[in-house]
C-alpha positions as CSV (number, residue, x, y, z in Angstrom):
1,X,43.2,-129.9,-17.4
2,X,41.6,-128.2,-20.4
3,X,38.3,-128.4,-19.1
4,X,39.9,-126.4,-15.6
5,X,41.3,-123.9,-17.9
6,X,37.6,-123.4,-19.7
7,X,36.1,-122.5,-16.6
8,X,38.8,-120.5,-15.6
9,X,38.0,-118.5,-18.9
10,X,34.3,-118.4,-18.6
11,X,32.2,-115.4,-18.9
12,X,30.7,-116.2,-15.2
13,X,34.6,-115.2,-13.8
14,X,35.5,-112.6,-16.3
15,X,33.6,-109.9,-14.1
16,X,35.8,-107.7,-12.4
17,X,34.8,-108.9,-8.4
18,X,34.7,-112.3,-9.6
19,X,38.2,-111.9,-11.6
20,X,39.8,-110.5,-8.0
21,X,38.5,-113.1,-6.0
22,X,39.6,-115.9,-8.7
23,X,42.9,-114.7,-8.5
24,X,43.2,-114.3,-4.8
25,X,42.0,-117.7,-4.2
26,X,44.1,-119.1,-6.4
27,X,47.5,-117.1,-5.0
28,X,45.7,-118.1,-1.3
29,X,45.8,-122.1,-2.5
30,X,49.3,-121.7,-4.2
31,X,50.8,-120.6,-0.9
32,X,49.1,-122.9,1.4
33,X,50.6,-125.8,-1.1
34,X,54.2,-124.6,-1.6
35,X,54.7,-123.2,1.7
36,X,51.9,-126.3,3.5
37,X,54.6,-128.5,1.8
38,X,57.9,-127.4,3.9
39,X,56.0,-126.8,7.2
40,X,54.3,-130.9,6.6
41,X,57.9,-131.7,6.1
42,X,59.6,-129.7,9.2
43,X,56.9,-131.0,11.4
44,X,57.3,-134.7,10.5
45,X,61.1,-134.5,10.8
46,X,61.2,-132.5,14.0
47,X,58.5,-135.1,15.6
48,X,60.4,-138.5,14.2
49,X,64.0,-137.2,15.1
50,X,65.7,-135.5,18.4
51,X,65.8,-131.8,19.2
52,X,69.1,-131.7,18.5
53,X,69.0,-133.3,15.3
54,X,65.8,-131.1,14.3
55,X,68.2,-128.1,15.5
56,X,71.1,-128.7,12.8
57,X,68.5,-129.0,10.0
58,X,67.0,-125.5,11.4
59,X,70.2,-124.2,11.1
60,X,70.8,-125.5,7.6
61,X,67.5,-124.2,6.7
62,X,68.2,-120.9,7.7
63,X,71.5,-120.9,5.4
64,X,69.2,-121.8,2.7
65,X,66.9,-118.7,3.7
66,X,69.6,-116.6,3.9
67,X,70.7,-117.6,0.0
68,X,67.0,-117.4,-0.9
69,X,67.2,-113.8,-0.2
70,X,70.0,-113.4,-2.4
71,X,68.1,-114.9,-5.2
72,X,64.9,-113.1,-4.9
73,X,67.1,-109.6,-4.8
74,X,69.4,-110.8,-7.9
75,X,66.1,-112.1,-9.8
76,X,63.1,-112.4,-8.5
77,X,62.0,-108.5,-7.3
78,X,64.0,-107.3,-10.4
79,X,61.6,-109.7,-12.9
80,X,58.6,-108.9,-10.8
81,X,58.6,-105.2,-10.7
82,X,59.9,-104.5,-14.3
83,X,58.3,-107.8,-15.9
84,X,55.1,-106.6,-14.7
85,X,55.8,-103.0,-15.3
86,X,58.1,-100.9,-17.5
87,X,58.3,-104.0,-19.8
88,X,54.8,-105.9,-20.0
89,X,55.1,-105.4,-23.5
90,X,58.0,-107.1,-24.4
91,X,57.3,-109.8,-21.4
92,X,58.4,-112.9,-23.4
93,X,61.7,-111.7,-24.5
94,X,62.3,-110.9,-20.8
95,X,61.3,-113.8,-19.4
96,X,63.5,-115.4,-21.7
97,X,66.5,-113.4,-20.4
98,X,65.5,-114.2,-16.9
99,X,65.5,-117.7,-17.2
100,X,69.0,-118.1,-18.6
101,X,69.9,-115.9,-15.8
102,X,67.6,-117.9,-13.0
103,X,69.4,-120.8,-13.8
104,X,73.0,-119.5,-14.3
105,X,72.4,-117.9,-10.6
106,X,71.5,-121.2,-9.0
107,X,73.9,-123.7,-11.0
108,X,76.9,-121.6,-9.0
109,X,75.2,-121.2,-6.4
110,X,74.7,-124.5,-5.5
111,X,78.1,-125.5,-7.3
112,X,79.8,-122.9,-4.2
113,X,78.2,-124.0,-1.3
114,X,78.9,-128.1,-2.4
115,X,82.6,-126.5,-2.3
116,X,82.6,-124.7,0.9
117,X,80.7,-128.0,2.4
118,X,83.6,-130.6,0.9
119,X,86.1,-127.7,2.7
120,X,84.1,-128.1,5.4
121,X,84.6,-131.9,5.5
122,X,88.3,-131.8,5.6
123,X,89.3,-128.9,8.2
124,X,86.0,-129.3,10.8
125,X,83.8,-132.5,10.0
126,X,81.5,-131.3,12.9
127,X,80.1,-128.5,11.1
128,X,79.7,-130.0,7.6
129,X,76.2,-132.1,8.5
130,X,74.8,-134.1,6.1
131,X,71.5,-131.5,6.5
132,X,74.3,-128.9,5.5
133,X,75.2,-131.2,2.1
134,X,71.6,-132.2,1.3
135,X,71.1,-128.1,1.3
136,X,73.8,-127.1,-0.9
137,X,73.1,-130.0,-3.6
138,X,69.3,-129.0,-4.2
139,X,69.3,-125.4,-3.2
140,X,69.3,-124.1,-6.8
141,X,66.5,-126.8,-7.0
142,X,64.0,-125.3,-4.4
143,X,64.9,-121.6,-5.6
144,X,63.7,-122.4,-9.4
145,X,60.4,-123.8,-7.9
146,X,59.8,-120.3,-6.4
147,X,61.0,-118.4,-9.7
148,X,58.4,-121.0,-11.9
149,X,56.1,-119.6,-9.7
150,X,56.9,-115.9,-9.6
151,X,57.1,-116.2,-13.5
152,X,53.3,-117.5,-13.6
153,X,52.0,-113.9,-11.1
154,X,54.0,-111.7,-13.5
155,X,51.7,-113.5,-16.2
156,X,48.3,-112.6,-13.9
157,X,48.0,-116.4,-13.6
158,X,47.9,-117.4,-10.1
159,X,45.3,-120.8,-11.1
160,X,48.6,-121.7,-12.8
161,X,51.1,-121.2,-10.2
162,X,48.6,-123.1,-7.9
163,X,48.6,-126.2,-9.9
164,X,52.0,-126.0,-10.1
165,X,52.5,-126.1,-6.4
166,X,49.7,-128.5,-6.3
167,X,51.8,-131.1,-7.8
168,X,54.9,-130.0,-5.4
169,X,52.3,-130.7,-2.9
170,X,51.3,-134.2,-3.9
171,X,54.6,-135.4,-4.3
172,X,56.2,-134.5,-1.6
173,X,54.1,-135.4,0.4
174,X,53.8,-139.1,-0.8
175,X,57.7,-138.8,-0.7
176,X,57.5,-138.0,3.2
177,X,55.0,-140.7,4.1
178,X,57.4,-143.4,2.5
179,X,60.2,-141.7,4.0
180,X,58.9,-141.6,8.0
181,X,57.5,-145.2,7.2
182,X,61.0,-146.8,6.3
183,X,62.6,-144.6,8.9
184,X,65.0,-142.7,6.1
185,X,63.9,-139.4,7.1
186,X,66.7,-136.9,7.9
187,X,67.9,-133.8,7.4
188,X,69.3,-134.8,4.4
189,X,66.7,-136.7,2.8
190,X,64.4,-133.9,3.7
191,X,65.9,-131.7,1.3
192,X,66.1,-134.7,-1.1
193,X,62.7,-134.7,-0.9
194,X,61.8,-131.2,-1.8
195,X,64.0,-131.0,-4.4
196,X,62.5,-133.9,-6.2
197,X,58.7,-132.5,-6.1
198,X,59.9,-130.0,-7.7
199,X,61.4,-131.3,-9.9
200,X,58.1,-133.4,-10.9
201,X,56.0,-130.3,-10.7
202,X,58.2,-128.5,-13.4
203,X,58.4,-131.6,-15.6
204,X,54.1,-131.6,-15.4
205,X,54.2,-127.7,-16.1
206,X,57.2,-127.7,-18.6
207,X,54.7,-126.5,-21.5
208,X,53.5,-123.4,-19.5
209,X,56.2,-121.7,-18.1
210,X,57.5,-118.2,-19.5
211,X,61.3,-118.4,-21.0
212,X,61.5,-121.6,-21.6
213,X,60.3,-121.4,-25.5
214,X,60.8,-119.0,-28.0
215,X,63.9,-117.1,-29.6
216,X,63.6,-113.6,-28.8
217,X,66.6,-111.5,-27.8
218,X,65.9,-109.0,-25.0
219,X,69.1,-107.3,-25.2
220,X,68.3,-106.3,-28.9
221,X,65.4,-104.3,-27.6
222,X,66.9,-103.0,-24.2
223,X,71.1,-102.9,-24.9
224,X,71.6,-101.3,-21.4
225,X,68.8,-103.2,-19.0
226,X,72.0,-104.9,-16.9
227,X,72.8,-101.2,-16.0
228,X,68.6,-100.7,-14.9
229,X,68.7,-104.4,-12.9
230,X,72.1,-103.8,-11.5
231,X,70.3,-99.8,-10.4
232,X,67.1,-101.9,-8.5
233,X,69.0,-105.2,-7.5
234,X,71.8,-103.6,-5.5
235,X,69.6,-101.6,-3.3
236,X,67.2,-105.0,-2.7
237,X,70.4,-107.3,-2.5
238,X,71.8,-105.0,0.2
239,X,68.0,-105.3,2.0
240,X,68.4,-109.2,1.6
241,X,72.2,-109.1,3.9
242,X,70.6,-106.7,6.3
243,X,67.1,-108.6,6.3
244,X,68.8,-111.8,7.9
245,X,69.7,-109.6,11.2
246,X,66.2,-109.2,11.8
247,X,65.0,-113.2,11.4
248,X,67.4,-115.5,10.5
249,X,69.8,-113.3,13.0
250,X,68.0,-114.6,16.0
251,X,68.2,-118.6,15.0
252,X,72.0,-118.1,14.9
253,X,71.9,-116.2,17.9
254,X,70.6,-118.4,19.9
255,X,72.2,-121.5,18.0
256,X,75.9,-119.9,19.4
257,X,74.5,-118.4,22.5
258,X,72.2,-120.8,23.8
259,X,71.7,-124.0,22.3
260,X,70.3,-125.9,19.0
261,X,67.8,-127.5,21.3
262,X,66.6,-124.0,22.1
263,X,66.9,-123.1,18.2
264,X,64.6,-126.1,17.9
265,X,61.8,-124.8,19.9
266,X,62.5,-121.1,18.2
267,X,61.9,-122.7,14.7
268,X,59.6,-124.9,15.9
269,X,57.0,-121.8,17.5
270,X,57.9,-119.7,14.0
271,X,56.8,-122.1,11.9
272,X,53.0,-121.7,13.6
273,X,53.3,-118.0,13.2
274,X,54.7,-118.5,9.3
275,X,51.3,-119.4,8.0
276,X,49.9,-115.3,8.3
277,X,53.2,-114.6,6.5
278,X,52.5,-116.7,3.6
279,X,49.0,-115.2,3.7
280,X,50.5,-111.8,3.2
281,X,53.0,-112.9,0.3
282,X,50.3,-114.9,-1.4
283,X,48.1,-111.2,-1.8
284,X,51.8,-109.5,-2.7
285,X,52.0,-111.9,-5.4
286,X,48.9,-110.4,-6.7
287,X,49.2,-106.6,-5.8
288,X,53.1,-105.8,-6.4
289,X,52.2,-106.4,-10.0
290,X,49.5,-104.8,-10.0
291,X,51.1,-101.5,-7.9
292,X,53.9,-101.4,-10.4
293,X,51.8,-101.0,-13.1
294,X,49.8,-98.0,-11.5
295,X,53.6,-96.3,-10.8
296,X,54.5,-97.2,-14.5
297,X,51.5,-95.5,-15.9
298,X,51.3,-92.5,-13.6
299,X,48.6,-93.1,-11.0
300,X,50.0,-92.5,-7.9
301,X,46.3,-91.4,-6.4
302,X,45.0,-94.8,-7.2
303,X,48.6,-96.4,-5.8
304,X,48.9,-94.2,-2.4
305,X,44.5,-95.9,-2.3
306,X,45.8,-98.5,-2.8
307,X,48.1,-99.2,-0.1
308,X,45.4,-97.8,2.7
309,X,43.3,-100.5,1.9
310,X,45.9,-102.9,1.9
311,X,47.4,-101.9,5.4
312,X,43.7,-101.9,7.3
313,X,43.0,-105.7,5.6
314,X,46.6,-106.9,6.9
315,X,45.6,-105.2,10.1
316,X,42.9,-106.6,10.8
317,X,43.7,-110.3,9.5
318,X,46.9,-110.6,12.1
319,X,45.0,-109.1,14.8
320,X,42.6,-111.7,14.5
321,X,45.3,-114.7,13.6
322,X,47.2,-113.4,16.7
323,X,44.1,-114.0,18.9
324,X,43.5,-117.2,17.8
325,X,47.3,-118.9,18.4
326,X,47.0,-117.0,22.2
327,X,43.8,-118.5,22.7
328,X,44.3,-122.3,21.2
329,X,48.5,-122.2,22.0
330,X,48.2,-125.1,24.4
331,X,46.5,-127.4,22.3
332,X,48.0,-126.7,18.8
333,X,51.6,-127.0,19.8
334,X,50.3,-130.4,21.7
335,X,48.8,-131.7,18.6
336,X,51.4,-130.6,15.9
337,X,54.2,-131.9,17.4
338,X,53.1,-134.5,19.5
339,X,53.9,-133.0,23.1
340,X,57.3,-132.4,22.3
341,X,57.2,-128.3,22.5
342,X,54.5,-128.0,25.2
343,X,56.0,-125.7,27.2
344,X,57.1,-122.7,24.7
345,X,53.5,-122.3,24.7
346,X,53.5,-118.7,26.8
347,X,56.5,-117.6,24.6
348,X,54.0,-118.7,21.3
349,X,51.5,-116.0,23.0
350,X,54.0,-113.1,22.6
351,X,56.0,-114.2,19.5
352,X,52.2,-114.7,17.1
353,X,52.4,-110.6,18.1
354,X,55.2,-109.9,15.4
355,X,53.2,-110.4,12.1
356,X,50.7,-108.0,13.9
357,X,53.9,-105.0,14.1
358,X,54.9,-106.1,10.8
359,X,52.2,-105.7,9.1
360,X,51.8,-101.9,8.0
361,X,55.3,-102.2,7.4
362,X,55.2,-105.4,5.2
363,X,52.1,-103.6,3.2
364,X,54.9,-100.6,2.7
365,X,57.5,-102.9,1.7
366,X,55.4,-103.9,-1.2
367,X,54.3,-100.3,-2.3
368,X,57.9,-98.4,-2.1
369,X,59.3,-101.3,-3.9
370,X,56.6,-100.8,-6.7
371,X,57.3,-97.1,-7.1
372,X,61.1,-98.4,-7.6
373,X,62.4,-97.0,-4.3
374,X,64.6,-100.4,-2.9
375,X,66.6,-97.9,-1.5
376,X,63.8,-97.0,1.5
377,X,63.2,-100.8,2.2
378,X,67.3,-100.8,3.1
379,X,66.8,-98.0,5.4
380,X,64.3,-99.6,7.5
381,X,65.9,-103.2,7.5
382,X,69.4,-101.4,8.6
383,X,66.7,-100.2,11.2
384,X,65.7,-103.1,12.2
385,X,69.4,-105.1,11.9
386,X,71.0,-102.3,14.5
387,X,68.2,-103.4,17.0
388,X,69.4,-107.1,16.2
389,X,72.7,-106.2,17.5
390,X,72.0,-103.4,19.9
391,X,69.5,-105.0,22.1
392,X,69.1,-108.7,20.8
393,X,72.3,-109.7,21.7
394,X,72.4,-108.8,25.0
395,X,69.1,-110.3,25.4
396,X,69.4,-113.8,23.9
397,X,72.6,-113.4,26.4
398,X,70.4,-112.9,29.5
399,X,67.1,-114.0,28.6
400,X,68.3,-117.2,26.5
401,X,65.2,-117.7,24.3
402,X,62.5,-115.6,25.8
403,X,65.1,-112.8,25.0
404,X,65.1,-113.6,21.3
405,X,61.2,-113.5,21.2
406,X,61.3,-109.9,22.8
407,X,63.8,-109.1,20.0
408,X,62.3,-110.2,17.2
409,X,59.1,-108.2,18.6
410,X,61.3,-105.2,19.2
411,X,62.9,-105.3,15.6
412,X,59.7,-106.2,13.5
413,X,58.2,-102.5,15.6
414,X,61.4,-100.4,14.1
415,X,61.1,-101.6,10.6
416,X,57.4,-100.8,10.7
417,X,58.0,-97.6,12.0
418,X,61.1,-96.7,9.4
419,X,59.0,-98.0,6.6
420,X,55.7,-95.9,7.3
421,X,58.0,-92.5,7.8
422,X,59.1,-93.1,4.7
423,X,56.6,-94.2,2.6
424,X,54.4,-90.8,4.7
425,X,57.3,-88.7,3.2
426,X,56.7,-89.9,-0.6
427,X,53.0,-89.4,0.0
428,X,53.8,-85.7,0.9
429,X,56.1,-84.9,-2.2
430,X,53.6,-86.3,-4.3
431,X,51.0,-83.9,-2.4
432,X,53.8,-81.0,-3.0
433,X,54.2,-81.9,-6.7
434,X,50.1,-82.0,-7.2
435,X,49.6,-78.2,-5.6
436,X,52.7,-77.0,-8.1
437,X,51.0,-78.6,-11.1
438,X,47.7,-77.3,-10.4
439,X,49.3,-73.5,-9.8
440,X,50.7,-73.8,-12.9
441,X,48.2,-75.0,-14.4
């Protein structure tokens, strides 16, 4: 380990290209192994078990999606955007306030939804699945492995977050190849088994991650930050509601309006389009940082830059992913799961389009919420969430899943639009405020 982190410190990467590409690799690896981990353990449970089976754990996931959102607007953006930005300087007191609150957040979460799900067990045993329980017990689990990891970007120290999900990745996936062989693998046991590489990942990093050491009081230096978070986290909390209309909508719309064998296949042709999403959050990781900082010290020329080089690189990489899922479609949903989805594999075609639509608006998403502007991302998932209920509906009602695939293309295209007409409008008044300054100048 020491002699990784001397190299990593070497004067061969401390030149700028070489420091960029360092990083990116590392924030490339860190997402292949956290996110690699989940889709390994979807696959192997949705080829071992039935559709039906694989459907109620899609379902269950979703839920846990749906809470991850939550999280990431009540802790996550807020410790991003001002741990990296208005207070770099007094990061370790922060990320000592953050922790505390990290793990407040997920002990009642996860304490809530084991109540709903023992409700759930007396007054409609149906619905309270042992997928459903396996979620609510380690959900507070899975969200602290993505706020260990978030804590190491904030520190511009992607080679540690990869490690970190390196172990994650090791574990759980010796934990899934004893699970399939003795035949324990469920739902249930599936979130079991997530949880508890986690778990070992955190114990091997313990000594590195921000917050956990130290006596500093935050609140000493900033008395009114909860007012500033509560400012930033209610606009992004309100995006996280709205947000689920646009993905997690369609799995429950066609989980009440079809059927969780169709919500099978829907899950099971997303999780092959997933991998260019991670793609895109592993170079957020880096950027949003890195964008906050240029807001917080007054270059918006170098931001709005920025950003156009951003959009034509996401451009071009879905446009090329999307090509290469149309072409190979056949084959790859053959060989991942084993013959059991073969023939979504024209609907695959048209659904690897959406990361393509998304992506100016994704690279958008990123920038507003660096120049502290939550409130525009709201706008355009509200956008996005009307379509949901406007046209989706009545298309997973008539089309069944082919409808939900044309909604979910039709959404993605709205919040794209939304996001670029607004983000064009805060490239104009900074345009505006430039000619004033120089007349008065």
């Amino acid at each position: 380990m020491s002699r990784l982190n001397r190299w990593l410190n070497s004067p061969a990467l401390s030149s700028r290209p070489w420091a960029q590409l360092n990083k990116a690799s590392f924030s490339i690896a860190d997402q292949a192994l956290a996110v690699g981990g989940m889709f390994a353990a979807n696959v192997v449970l949705a080829r071992v078990v039935s559709k039906d089976e694989y459907g109620i754990f899609a379902v269950s996931y979703s839920i846990y999606v749906f809470f991850l959102g939550l999280h990431n607007a009540m802790v996550l953006e807020p410790y991003t955007v001002f741990g990296s930005g208005r207070y770099h300087h007094l990061f370790s007191a922060y990320a000592r306030l953050m922790w505390k609150s990290n793990a407040l957040m997920c002990g009642a979460l996860s304490a809530l939804l084991l109540l709903v799900w023992v409700i759930l067990h007396w007054i409609a045993r149906s619905i309270a699945t042992p997928a459903l329980l396996g979620m609510a017990l380690t959900c507070g689990v899975l969200m602290t492995g993505s706020y260990v990891r978030r804590a190491f970007y904030i520190q511009r120290a992607p080679h540690r977050a990869a490690r970190f999900s390196l172990v994650f990745f090791t574990a759980l996936l010796a934990m899934l190849f004893v699970a399939a062989r003795g035949h324990w693998l469920t739902g249930f046991t599936t979130f079991a088994i997530a949880a508890g590489a986690w778990t070992i990942a955190a114990l091997a990093e313990a000594r590195s991650i921000p917050g956990l050491r130290g006596r500093e009081n935050f609140r000493q230096f900033e008395p009114g930050y909860w007012r500033e978070h509560w400012k930033y986290a209610k606009w992004v909390l309100a995006t996280a509601l709205v947000f689920q209309f646009m993905t997690q909508g369609y799995y429950w719309l066609v989980a009440g309006l079809v059927s969780v064998s169709d919500l099978a296949g829907l899950r099971a042709m997303h999780l092959l389009v997933i991998p260019i999403d991670q793609l895109f959050i592993a170079f957020t990781l880096l950027v949003l940082p890195a964008m906050s900082l240029r807001y917080a010290t007054g270059r918006r020329e170098a931001l709005i830059s920025f950003w156009k080089k951003y959009c034509v690189l996401f451009l071009v990489i879905t446009g090329l992913f999307a090509i290469s899922v149309h072409v190979f479609r056949r084959p790859l949903l053959h060989w991942i799961y084993g013959g059991k989805f073969d023939e979504l594999s024209g609907l695959l075609g048209l659904l690897v389009l959406a990361p393509v639509l998304m992506a100016p608006g994704n690279v958008t998403n990123a920038s507003l919420k660096a120049i502290e502007r939550p409130r525009a991302v709201f706008y355009a998932y509200v956008a996005s969430a009307s379509v949901t209920l406007l046209a989706g509906i009545p298309l997973v009602i008539r089309l069944g899943l082919r409808g939900a695939v044309y909604g979910m293309l039709l959404s993605a295209s709205v919040y794209s639009v939304t996001l670029l007409a607004l983000w064009l409008g805060f490239t104009r008044q900074q345009s505006a405020l430039e000619v004033v300054g120089v007349g008065a100048s």
